[in-house]
N, C-alpha and C positions, 0 to 999 in steps of 0.2 A: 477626663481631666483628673490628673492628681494633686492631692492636700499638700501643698509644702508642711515637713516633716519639723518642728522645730527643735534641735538637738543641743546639747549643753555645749556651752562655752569651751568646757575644756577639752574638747573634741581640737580644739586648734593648735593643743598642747602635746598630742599624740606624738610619741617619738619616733623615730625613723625607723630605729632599733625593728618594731611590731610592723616594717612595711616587709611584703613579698620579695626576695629579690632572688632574679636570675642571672645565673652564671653564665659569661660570655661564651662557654663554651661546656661539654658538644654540643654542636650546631643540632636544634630538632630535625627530626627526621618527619616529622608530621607533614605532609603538603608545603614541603620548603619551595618556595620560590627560585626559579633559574634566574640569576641577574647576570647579563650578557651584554658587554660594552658594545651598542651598534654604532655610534659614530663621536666624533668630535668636531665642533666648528672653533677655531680659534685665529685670534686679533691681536697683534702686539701694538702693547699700550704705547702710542710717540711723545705721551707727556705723564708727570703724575702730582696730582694735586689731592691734598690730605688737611681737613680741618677737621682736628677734636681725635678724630678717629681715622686707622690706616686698615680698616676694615671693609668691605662693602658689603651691602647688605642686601642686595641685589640677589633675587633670585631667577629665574630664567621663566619670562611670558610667552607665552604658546598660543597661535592665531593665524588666520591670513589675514596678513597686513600688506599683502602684496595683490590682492583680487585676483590670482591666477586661480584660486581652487585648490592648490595645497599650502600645508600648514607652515608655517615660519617658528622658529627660536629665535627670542629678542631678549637683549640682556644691554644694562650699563654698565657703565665702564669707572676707570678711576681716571682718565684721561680725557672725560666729558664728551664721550661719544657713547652713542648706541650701535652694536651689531647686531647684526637681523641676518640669520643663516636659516639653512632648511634643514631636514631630519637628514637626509644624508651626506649630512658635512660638509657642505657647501658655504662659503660665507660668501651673502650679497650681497651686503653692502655696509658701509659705514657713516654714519652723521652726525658732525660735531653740533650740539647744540651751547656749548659753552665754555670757556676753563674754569673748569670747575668738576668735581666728582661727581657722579650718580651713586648716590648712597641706595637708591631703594628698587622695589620691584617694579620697573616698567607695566602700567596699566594698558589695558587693549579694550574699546569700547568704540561705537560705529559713533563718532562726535558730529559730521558732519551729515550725515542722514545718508550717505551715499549705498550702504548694503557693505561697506567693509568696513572691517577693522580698523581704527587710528589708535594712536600710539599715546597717550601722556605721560611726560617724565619730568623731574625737577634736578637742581643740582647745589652743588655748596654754595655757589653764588647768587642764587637765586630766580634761578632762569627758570621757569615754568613753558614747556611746549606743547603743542597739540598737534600734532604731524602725520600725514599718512604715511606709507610703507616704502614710497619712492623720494622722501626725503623733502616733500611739500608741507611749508606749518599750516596748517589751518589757523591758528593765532597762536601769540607770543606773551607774554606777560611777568612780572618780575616784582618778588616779595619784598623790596624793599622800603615797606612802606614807611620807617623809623627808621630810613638811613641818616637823616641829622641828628639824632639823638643816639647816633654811635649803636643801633642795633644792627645782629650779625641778620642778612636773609638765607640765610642757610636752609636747604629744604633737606631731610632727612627721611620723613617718609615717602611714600604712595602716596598718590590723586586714590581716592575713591570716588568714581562714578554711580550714579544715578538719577531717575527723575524725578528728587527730592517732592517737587513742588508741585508736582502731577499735571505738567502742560503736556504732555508727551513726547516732550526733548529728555537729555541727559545733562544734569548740571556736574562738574567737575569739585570736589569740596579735596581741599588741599591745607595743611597747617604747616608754621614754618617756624623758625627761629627769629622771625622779625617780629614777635608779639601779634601776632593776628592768625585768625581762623578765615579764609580765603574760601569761596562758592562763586563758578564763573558758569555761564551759560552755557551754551552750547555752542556759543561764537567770541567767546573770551569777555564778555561784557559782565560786570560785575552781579550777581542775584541781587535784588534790593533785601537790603537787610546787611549786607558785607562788602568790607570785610570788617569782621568780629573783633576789639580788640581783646587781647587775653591776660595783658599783664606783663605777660612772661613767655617763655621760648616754648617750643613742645620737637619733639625729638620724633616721634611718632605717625605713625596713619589714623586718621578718624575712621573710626566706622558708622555704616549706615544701617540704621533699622527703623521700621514703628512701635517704640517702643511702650508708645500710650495706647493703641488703636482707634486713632485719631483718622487715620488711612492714608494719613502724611509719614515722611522718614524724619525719625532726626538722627541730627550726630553728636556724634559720641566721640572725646576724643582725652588725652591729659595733655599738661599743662606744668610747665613747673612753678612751682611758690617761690620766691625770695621775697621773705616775709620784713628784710630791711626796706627794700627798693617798694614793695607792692600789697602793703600790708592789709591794703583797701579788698583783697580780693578775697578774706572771711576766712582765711586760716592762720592758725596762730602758729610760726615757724616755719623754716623749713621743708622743704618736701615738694609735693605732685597736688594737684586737683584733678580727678575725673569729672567732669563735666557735659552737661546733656543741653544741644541748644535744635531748636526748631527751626524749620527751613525756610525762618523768616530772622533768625540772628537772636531770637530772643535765648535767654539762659533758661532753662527749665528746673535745673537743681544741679549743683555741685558736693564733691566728697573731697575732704582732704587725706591724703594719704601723706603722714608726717615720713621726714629721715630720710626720705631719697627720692631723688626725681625718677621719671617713669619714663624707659625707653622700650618698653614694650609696648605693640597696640593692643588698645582693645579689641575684643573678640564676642560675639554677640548668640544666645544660643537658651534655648528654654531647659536650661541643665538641671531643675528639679521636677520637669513635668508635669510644672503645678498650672500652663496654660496662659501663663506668664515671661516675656523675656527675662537673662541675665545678663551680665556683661560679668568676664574674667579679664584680668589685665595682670602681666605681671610687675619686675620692679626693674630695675636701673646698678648702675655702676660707680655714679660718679660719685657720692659723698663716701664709700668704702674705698674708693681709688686716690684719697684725700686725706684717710687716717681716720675718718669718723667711724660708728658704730655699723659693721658690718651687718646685723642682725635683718634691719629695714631691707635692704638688698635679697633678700634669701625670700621674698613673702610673693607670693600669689594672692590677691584679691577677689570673690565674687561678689558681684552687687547684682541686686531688684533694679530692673532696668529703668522701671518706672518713676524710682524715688531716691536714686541711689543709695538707700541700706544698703548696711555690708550684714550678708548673708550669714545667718547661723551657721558657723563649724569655720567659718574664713574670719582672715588670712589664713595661711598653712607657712609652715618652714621648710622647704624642703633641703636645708643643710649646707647649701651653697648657693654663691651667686649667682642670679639668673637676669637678664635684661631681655630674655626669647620672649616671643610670641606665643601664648599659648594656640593649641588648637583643641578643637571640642567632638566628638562622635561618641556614637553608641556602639560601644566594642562587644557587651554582653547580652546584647537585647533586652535587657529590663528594661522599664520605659524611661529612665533617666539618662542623662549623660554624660561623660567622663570626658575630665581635661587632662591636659595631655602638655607636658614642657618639658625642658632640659635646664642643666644648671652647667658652672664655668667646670667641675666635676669631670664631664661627662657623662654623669647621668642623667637617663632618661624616667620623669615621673610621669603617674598616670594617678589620677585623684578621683573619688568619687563626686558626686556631687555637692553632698556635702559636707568635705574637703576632708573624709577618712582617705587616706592611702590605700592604693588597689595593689600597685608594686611598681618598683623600679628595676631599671637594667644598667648597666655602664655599657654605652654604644660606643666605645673607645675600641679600636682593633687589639687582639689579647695579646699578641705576637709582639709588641712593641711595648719595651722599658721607658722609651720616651713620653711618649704618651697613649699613657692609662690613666685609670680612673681616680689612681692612687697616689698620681703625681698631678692632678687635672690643675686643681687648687692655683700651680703655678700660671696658668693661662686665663687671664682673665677674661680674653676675648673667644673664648671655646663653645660656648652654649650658642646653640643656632636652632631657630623654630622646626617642629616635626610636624611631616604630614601624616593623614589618613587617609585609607585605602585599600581595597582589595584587591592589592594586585595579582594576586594570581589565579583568582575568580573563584574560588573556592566556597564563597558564603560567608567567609569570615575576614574580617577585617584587619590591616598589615598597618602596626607601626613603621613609617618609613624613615630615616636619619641619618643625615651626612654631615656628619659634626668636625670630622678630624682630616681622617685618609680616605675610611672608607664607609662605602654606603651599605647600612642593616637595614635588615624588615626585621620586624620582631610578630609576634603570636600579640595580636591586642586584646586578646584576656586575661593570658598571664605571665608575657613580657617575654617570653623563651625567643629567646633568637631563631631566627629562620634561617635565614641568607646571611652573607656576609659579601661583598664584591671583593672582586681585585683590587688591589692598590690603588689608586685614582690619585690621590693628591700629596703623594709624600714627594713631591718636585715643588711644591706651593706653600702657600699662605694657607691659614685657618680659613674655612667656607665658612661663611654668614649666611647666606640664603638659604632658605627653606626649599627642598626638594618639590618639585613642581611635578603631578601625574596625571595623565592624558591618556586615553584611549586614541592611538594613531594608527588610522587604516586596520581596527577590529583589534589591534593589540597593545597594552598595557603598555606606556612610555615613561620613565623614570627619567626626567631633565636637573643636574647638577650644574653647578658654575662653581668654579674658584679660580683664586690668580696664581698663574705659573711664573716659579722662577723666569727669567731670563736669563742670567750666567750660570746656572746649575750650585749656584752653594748657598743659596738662602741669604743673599748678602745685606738683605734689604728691599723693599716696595721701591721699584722705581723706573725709568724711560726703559724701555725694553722687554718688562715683563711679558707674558700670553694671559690675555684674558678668554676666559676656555669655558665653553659649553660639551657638556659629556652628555650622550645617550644613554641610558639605559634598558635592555629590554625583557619582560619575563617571556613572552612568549605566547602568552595567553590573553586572552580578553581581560578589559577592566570590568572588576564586580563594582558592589557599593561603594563611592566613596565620599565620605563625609567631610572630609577636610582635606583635598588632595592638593592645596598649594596655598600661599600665602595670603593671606585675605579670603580665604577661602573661595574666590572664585578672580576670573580675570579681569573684572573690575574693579576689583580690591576693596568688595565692601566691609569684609569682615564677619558677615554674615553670611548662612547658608541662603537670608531669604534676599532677592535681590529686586520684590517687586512689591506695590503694599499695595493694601484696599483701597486705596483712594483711585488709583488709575483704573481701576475695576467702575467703581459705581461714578466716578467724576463726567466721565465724557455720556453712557447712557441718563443720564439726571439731567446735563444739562442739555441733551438733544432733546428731552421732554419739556421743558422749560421752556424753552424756543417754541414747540411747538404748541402748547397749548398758551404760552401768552402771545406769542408773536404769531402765531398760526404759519409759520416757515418751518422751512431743516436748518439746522445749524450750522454756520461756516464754520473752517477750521481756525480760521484766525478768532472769531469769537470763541470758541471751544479752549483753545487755546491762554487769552485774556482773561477768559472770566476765570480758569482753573486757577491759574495765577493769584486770581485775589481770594479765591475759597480756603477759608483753613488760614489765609497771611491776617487780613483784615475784615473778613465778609465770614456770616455762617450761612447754609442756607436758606434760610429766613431770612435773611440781611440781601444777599442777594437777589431772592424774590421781591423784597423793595426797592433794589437796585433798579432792576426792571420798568418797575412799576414810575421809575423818575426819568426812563429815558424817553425821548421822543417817539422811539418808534414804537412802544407799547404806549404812551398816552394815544400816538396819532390811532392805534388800534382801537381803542376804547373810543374816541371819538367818531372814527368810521363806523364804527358798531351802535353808537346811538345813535346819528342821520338815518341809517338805514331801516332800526328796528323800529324808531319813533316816528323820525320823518319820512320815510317811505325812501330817501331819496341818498346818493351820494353828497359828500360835504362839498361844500364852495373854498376855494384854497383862504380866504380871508376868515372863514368861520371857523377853519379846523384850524388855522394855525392860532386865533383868539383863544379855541377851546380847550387847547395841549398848554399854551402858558397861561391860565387858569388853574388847570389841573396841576401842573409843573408848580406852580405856586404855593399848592399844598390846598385850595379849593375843595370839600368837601365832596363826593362822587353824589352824594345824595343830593347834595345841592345844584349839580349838573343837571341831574338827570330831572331835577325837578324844572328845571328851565326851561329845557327841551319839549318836555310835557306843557309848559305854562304858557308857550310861544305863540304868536299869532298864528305862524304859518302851521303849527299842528291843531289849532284853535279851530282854524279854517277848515284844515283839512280831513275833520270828524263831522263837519255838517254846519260851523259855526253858530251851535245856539248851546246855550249853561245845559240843557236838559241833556243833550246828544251828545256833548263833552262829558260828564258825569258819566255818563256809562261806558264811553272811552276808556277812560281811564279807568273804571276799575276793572274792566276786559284787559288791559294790557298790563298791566301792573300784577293783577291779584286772580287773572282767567275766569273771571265771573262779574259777572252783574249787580249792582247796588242793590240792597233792601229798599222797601219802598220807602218807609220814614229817612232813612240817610237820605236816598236821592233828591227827596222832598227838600232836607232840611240845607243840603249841600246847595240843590239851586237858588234857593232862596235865596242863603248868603251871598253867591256868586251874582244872584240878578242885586242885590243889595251893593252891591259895589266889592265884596271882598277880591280878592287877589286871587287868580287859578290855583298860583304858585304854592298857598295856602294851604290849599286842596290835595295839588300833585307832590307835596309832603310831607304832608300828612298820611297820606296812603301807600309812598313811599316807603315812608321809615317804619309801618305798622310791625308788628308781632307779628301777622300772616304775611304782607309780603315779604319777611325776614326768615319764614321757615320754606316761603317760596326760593330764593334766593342761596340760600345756606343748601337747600337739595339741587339745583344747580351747580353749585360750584362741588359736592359730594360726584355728583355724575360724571360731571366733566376731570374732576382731578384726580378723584379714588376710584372712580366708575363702580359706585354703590352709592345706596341711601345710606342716611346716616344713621345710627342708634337713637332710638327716642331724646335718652338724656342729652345726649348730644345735637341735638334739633334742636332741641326747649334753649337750651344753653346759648344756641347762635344765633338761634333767632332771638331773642332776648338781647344779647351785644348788636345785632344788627338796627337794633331801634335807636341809639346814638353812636355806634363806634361804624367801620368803611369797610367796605367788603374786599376793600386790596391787603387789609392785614390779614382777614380772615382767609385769604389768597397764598398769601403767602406764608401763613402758618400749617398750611395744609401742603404747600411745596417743600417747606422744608420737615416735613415728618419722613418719618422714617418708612411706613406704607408708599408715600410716594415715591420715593429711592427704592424700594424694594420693586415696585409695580413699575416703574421705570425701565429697570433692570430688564425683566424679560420685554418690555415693548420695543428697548433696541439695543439687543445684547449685542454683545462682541464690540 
């Protein structure tokens, strides 16, 4: 683990002047990558629908979504279809789900349990799908939940997938422009807890991480302020909140980011290797596309995932607008990690972590007066997320970038261009998505999208365009790669990590649970429910009382003292008497003292005070009375007192509480206890129930550890 380093302020003032920069050209000759156009699949758009933005941002998802066993290319459209092609330039098929655009990267995640890939996509209108690869929805669903108060449901990012809540489904978590933060099942049914409201629009993907080590995910996601309309929501002004809510809808902590809204996602990554996550997020477009202060627009953010502080040495400037995504890897192997963005420029930055400048490049083609780096400024929609990778297997990792025309790998230590492609898109529109790379069939796959003219003179976005997926191939195997496509994996978590602790120790914990209070294996539908409420409403411990209130662990408890007492199984009228007893909240000592105090166990030790007396302290305490006790006990009892008296007296003693407490040691920790630790419960066991001291031993942290190995996997 490493110290987060804490460094001065003005570190965030560093000028650009003092950053690395390389020259687009000569191309290095170091281990340059071969980029070799292998196919293209392309769709011409029959409609085009455009709110806010004539941009998509859509990058190209890689998967079988089709169950044959080779891989698909899926991309949206501006004409509210998805195509879904293969690698070699085949297009299969096409599916309207709306009128409406696909601004974002189609996700790919198995939603119906079946072993293949399904599809989630959103659109301007607000249509939310979950669809397999042959054009089947799994469910439907649509953000308009503020359609009478005149809100847009505009969906703008990715679904981000995952099993937030640890049942071992995949919940779908979506944000939109209808003021709410959306998490649907795994069959379209809302998560309880959502939908979230937010105030305000978010333009963005949430991302999924554990950012507390809670062993649950939360998301993470912004949010814009209009601080006239929603002033209630703790920022003074204008601008974005980043915000952290748990997979129960609850807010954990928000950050204002004043001046501009935030159309970049977050991005999730332990970028000072202190052991701790971060979140980087960049900024937005629209208050400097409106005449206000450009400055806000030009900033990169890190925050402590846990608390959202903003990270000594952030924001940064990096000189121009930027609304990209960042991405995050370890380009120089020190143990920290470098972000990685573009600006409207054309430059590509690369940040340390804590936000000194490593260098910059202009990934603009050098060959072209139009656009370069030096005219970028005029293009406000030029800046598009960079991947990472090794694509050409070398050990070292390739900045990847297809900002303009053409697609560059750059040297990710010190920006030097590698490659350069052919011409790709000087027939088109600016690309918005982020180069997506895949090891396809042992070799390095580089997947671009942009939209192609239709008349050939760039007359405008409209009915007839080619919306076009490009191959790319180097030739070689994919090495490392840290950030090789948008959300940095095909779920679109945002994070490298796409699975948390909880799914690990959730299901072996409570198949121990099951088994030593219910003495069964656990069903899946229980395994399933109970995970559900662990972590929402229930700890541990709270569960173990759970338990302890259902019928079928009282009826345990009660079959277990007919037998151990009475010799005998229960009669259905006495067990069902003895569970709504229990269920009542009945004292267990006081049961048990009943049991003991009964005619029928009276009878069934010899029916006389002498040979009851040593009954019971045989069973209770495994030895036999003193003789003055036994003396003084019969007496009382030939005197008239109550058995009851007696069998609770002996019950609740110190020794049969250190009896009892090494019981429940054996059976739940399978050890004795430490002395002090004896004295201690046996001591509580002389007024307090041995079902808390039960379930305070279920919910330590030993029993989840010792669990673990009793039913791993």
């Amino acid at each position: 683990m490493f110290a987060r380093r804490p460094l001065p302020v003005l570190l965030s003032l560093v000028s650009l002047a003092t950053v690395t920069t390389a020259t687009p050209s000569p191309v290095s000759a170091q281990s340059a990558p071969t980029l070799t156009e292998g196919f293209r699949v392309s769709a011409t758009q029959n409609a085009y629908y455009s709110l806010f933005t004539n941009e998509s941002r859509s990058g190209v998802a890689y998967g079988d979504v089709t169950g044959d066993g080779t891989a698909n290319v899926v991309l949206g459209g501006m004409d509210g279809r998805l195509i879904i092609g293969d690698v070699n330039g085949q297009l299969i098929s096409q599916f309207f789900i709306g009128p409406g655009e696909i601004q974002a990267t189609p996700t790919l995640a198995d939603i119906d349990g079946d072993g293949v890939l399904d599809i989630v996509v959103g659109n301007i209108v607000g249509d939310v799908v979950a669809m397999r690869g042959n054009g089947t929805e799994i469910w439907r669903n649509k953000t308009n939940r503020f359609a009478d108060q005149g809100k847009s449901p505009a969906i703008y990012g990715s679904a981000a997938v995952g099993d937030i809540d640890n049942d071992g489904r995949p919940e779908i978590v979506l944000a939109s422009n209808d003021h709410s933060l959306n998490a649907w099942n795994d069959d379209g049914t809302p998560l309880p807890g959502f939908p979230v409201t937010t105030q305000d629009t978010s333009w963005s993907t949430p991302a999924l991480a554990d950012i507390d080590g809670d062993g649950f995910a939360e998301i993470i996601g912004a949010f814009d302020v209009d601080y006239v309309t929603a002033p209630h929501v703790g920022c003074a002004g204008f601008g974005a909140a980043i915000r952290a809510f748990d997979h129960t809808g609850n807010q954990k902590w928000q950050t204002c980011i004043p001046g501009e809204i935030i159309t970049s996602s977050s991005t999730i990554g332990d970028i000072d290797a202190d052991g701790d996550l971060d979140i980087v997020v960049g900024s937005g477009i629209y208050f400097s596309a409106i005449g206000e202060a450009e400055l806000p627009a030009r900033q990169i953010y890190a925050l402590d995932a846990a608390t959202g502080t903003i990270l000594p040495g952030w924001p940064v400037d990096i000189g121009a607008i930027s609304d990209a995504t960042t991405s995050l890897g370890n380009l120089d192997d020190d143990p920290e990690l470098e972000i990685v963005t573009s600006a409207n420029d054309g430059q590509v930055h690369v940040f340390e972590h804590d936000g000194s400048p490593k260098w910059q490049t202009c990934a603009m083609w050098p060959g072209s007066a139009t656009f370069s780096c030096d005219q970028g400024k005029r293009f406000p929609g030029i800046a598009a997320p960079i991947s990472i990778a090794d694509v050409d297997n070398d050990g070292s990792q390739e900045i990847v970038s297809f900002i303009q025309t053409h697609l560059f790998t750059m040297d990710g230590t010190t920006g030097q261009i590698e490659a350069i492609s052919d011409p790709i898109a000087f027939d088109g529109y600016a690309p918005r998505g982020q180069p997506t790379i895949v090891e396809d069939n042992g070799r390095t796959l580089i997947l671009l999208s942009y939209l192609q003219d239709g008349s050939g003179n760039l007359d405008g976005r409209n009915t007839g365009d080619n919306l076009t997926i490009v191959g790319y191939r180097t030739g070689t195997a994919l090495g490392p790669s840290d950030w090789p496509m948008f959300g940095a994996n095909a779920a679109n978590t945002g994070s490298a990590e796409t699975s948390w602790d909880g799914a690990k120790w959730m299901r072996p914990w409570l198949s121990a649970v099951y088994a030593d209070l219910l003495g069964r294996d656990a069903e899946a539908d229980g395994i399933s429910y109970w995970s559900g409420r662990l972590g929402a409403d229930l700890s541990k411990g709270d569960l173990a009382l759970q338990f302890a209130t259902t019928d079928e662990w009282l009826g345990v408890v009660v079959d277990d003292l007919y037998y151990s007492i009475l010799g005998r199984g229960p009669d259905p009228d006495g067990r069902s008497y003895w569970v709504s007893q229990l269920r009542a909240g009945k004292p267990t000592a006081e049961v048990v003292s009943s049991f003991f105090s009964s005619p029928e166990y009276f009878i069934s030790v010899g029916g006389t005070n002498p040979l009851f007396v040593d009954a019971l302290y045989a069973a209770i305490l495994d030895r036999g009375p003193d003789s003055d006790g036994k003396s003084f006990w019969v007496k009382r009892l030939d005197g008239g007192e109550p058995r009851g008296s007696l069998s609770s007296l002996v019950y609740t003693s110190y020794e049969s509480g250190g009896r009892r407490v090494d019981s429940l040691y054996a059976k739940l920790l399978n050890r004795t206890p430490d002395a002090g630790g004896r004295d201690y419960w046996a001591s509580y066991l002389t007024t307090g129930d041995e079902i808390a001291l039960a379930a305070l031993l279920v919910g330590s942290e030993e029993y989840q550890s010792r669990s673990e190995s009793r039913f791993p996997g």
